[in-house]
C-alpha positions as CSV (number, residue, x, y, z in Angstrom):
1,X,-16.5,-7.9,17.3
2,X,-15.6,-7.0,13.4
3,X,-17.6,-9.6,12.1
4,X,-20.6,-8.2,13.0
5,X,-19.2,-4.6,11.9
6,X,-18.1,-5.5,8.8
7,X,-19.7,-8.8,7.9
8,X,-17.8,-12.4,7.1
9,X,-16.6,-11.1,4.4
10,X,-13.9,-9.6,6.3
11,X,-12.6,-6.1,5.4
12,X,-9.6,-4.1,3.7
13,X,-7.8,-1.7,5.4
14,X,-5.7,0.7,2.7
15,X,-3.3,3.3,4.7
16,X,-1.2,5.4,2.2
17,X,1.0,8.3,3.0
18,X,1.8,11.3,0.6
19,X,4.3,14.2,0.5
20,X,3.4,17.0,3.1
21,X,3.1,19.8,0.2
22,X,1.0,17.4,-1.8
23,X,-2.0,16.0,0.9
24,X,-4.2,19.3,0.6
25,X,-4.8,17.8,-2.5
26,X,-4.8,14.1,-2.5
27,X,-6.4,13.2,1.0
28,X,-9.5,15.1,-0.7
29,X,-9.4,13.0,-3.8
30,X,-9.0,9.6,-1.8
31,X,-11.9,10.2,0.4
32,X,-13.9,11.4,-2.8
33,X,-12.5,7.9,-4.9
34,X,-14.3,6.0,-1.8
35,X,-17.4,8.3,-2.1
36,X,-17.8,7.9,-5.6
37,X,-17.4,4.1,-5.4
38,X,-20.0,3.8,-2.9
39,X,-17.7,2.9,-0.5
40,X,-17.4,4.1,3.4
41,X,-15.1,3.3,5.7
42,X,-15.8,2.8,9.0
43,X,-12.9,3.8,10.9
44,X,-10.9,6.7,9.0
45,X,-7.5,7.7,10.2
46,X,-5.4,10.8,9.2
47,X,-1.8,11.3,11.0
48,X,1.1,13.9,10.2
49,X,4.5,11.5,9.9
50,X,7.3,13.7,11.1
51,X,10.2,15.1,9.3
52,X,12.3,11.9,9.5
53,X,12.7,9.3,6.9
54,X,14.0,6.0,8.5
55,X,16.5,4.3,6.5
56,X,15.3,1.3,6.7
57,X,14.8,-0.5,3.2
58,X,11.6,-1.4,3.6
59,X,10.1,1.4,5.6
60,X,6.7,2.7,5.5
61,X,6.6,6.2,7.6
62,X,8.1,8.6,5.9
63,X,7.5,12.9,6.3
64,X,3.7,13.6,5.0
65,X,0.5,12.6,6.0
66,X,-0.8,9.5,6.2
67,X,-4.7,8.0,5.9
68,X,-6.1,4.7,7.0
69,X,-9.3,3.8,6.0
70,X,-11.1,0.4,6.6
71,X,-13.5,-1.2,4.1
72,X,-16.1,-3.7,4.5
73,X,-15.0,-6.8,1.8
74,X,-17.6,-5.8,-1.2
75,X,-15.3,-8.5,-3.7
76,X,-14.4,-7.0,-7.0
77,X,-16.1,-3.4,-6.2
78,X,-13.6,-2.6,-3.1
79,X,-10.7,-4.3,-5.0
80,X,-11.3,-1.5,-7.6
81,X,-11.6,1.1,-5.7
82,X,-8.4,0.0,-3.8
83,X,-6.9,0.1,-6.9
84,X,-8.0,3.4,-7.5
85,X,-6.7,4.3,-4.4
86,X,-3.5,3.1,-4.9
87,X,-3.0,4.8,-8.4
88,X,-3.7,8.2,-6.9
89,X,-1.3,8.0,-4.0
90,X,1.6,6.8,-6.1
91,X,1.0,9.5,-8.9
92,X,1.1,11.9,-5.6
93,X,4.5,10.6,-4.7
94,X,3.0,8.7,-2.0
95,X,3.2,5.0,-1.2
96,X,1.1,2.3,-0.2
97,X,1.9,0.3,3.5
98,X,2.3,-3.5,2.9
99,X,2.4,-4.6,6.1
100,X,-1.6,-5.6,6.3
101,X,-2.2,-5.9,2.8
102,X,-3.5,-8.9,0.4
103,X,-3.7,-7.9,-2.6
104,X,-1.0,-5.2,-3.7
105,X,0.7,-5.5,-6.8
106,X,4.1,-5.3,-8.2
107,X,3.5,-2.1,-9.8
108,X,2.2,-0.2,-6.6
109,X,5.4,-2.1,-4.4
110,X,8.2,-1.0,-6.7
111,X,6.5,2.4,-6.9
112,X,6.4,2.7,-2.4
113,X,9.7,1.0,-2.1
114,X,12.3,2.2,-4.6
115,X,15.0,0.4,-2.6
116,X,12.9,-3.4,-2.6
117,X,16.3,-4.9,-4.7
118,X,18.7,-3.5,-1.9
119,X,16.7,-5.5,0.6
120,X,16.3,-8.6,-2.3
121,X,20.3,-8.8,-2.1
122,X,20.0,-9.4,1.5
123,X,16.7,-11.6,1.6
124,X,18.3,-15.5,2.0
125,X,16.7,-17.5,-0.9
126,X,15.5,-20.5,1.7
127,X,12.9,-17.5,2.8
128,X,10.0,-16.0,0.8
129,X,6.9,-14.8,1.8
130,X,3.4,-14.8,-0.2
131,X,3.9,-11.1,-0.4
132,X,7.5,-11.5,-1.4
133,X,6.4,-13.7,-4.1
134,X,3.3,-11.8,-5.2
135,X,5.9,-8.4,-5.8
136,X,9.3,-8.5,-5.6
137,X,9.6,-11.6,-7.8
138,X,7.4,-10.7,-10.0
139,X,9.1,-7.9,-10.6
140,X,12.5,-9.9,-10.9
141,X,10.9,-12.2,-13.2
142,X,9.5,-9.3,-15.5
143,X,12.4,-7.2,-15.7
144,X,14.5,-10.0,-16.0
145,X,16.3,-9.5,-12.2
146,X,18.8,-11.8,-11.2
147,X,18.3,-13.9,-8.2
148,X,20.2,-12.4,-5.7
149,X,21.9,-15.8,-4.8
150,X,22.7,-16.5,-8.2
């Protein structure tokens, strides 16, 4: 029962993956981000993606590592620190996976998925997500990005 493991509050779960030659580094300074901010996560994943970058547009595996880690809902503390966590995998070359996320920003989305507009020119206008809306538009409407239908 995860309620009673991490409360009613619910959790965040933040799964990144980074470049291969770049992880010594950067796995280290996520898990000391969370230790800094108080933070531990109760179920802590690390996987080696292989060599094979799909070519799908909105693809998260990609050839690294990748690490999960699950965080009781603290409110603005844990939104910090996944902030945090964010910055430091996309300064890594890394990206953030959106598929069980609620809270990721434009920034962090443009920064994982490069290709996002190739996959806009596709997306029919009669369907849009929240987390469509809460990136990929907003980074249409600050950069001044066509609709796709237009």
């Amino acid at each position: 029962n995860w309620n009673r493991l991490y409360g009613p509050n619910g959790l965040f779960q933040h799964q990144s993956v980074v470049p291969q030659d770049v992880a010594r580094r950067v796995v280290p300074a996520l898990l000391a981000a969370a230790k800094r901010a108080g933070q531990g996560s109760f179920l802590t994943v690390l996987k080696r993606f292989g060599g094979v970058r799909s070519p799908a547009l909105l693809s998260f595996p990609r050839p690294g590592f990748t690490l999960t880690l699950d965080f009781p809902n603290r409110g603005r503390a844990t939104l910090a620190l996944l902030k945090e966590l964010d910055q430091i995998t996309v300064e890594a070359g890394g990206a953030v996976n959106p598929y069980k996320d609620a809270r990721m920003g434009d920034d962090v989305f443009a920064a994982s998925f490069p290709e996002w507009q190739c996959l806009e020119a596709l997306r029919d206008p009669a369907f849009m997500s929240s987390f469509w809306a809460r990136t990929a538009k907003r980074l249409e409407a600050r950069h001044g990005i066509a609709e796709a239908a237009e």
